[in-house]
DOVOTI-533358 format. One record per residue (C-alpha): residue in three letters; x, y, z negated; residue number from 0. Coordinates in nm, 3 decimals. Layout:
BEGIN
+--------+---------+---------+---------+-----+
: residu :    east :   north :      up : num :
+--------+---------+---------+---------+-----+
:    Ala :       X :       Y :       Z : NUM :
...
+--------+---------+---------+---------+-----+
This chain:
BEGIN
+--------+---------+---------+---------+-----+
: residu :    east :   north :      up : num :
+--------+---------+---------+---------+-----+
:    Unk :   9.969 :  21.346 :  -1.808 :   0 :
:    Unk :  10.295 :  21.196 :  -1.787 :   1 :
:    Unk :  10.595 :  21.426 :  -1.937 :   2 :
:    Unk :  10.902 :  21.422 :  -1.624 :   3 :
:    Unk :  11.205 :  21.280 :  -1.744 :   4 :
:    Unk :  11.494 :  21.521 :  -1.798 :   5 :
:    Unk :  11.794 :  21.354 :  -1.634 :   6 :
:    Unk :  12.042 :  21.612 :  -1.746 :   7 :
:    Unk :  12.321 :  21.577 :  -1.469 :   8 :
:    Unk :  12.427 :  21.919 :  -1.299 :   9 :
:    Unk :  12.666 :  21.906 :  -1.074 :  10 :
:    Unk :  12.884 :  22.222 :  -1.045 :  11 :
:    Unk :  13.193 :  22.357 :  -0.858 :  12 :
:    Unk :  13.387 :  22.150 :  -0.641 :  13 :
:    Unk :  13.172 :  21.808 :  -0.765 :  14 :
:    Unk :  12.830 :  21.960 :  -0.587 :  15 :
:    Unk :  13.016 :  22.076 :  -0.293 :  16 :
:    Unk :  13.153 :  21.737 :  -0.234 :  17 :
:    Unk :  12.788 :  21.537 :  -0.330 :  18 :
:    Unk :  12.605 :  21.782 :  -0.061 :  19 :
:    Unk :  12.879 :  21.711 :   0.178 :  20 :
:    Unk :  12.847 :  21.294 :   0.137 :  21 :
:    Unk :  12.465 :  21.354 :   0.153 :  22 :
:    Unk :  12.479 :  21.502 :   0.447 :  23 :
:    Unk :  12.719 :  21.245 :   0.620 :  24 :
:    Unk :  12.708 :  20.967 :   0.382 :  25 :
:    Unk :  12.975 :  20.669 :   0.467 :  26 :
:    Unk :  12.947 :  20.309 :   0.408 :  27 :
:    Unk :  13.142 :  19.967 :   0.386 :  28 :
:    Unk :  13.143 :  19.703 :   0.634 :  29 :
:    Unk :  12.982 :  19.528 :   0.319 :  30 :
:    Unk :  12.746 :  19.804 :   0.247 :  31 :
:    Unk :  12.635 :  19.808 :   0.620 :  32 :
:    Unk :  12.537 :  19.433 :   0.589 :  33 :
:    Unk :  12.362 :  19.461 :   0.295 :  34 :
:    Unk :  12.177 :  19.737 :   0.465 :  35 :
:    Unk :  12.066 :  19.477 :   0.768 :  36 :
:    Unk :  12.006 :  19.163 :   0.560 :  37 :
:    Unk :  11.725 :  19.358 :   0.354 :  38 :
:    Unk :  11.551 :  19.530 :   0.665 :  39 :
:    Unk :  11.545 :  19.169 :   0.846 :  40 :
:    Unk :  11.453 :  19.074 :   0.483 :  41 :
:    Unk :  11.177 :  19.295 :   0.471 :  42 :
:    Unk :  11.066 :  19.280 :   0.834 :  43 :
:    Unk :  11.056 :  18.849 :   0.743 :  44 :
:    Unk :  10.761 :  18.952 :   0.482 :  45 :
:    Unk :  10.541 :  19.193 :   0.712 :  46 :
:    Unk :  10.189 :  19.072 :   0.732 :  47 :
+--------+---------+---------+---------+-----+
């Protein structure tokens, strides 16, 4: 069986606070936000 892979971050303090926050309300570009369309029509294009 495969060993897991030990990525080593920890976030602590006021670093995990603020990574749980953006999780839980994560923001995006105008750029991101197309990016995010032109793959699902992307992958919606090669459906079978």
């Amino acid at each position: 069986m495969a060993k897991p892979i030990d990525l080593g971050l920890t976030l602590e303090g006021e670093d995990a606070r603020c990574f749980h926050e953006y999780m839980e309300r994560p923001t995006y570009t105008d750029a991101a936000r197309e990016l995010i369309r032109s793959a699902a029509h992307e992958a919606q294009n090669r459906r079978l």
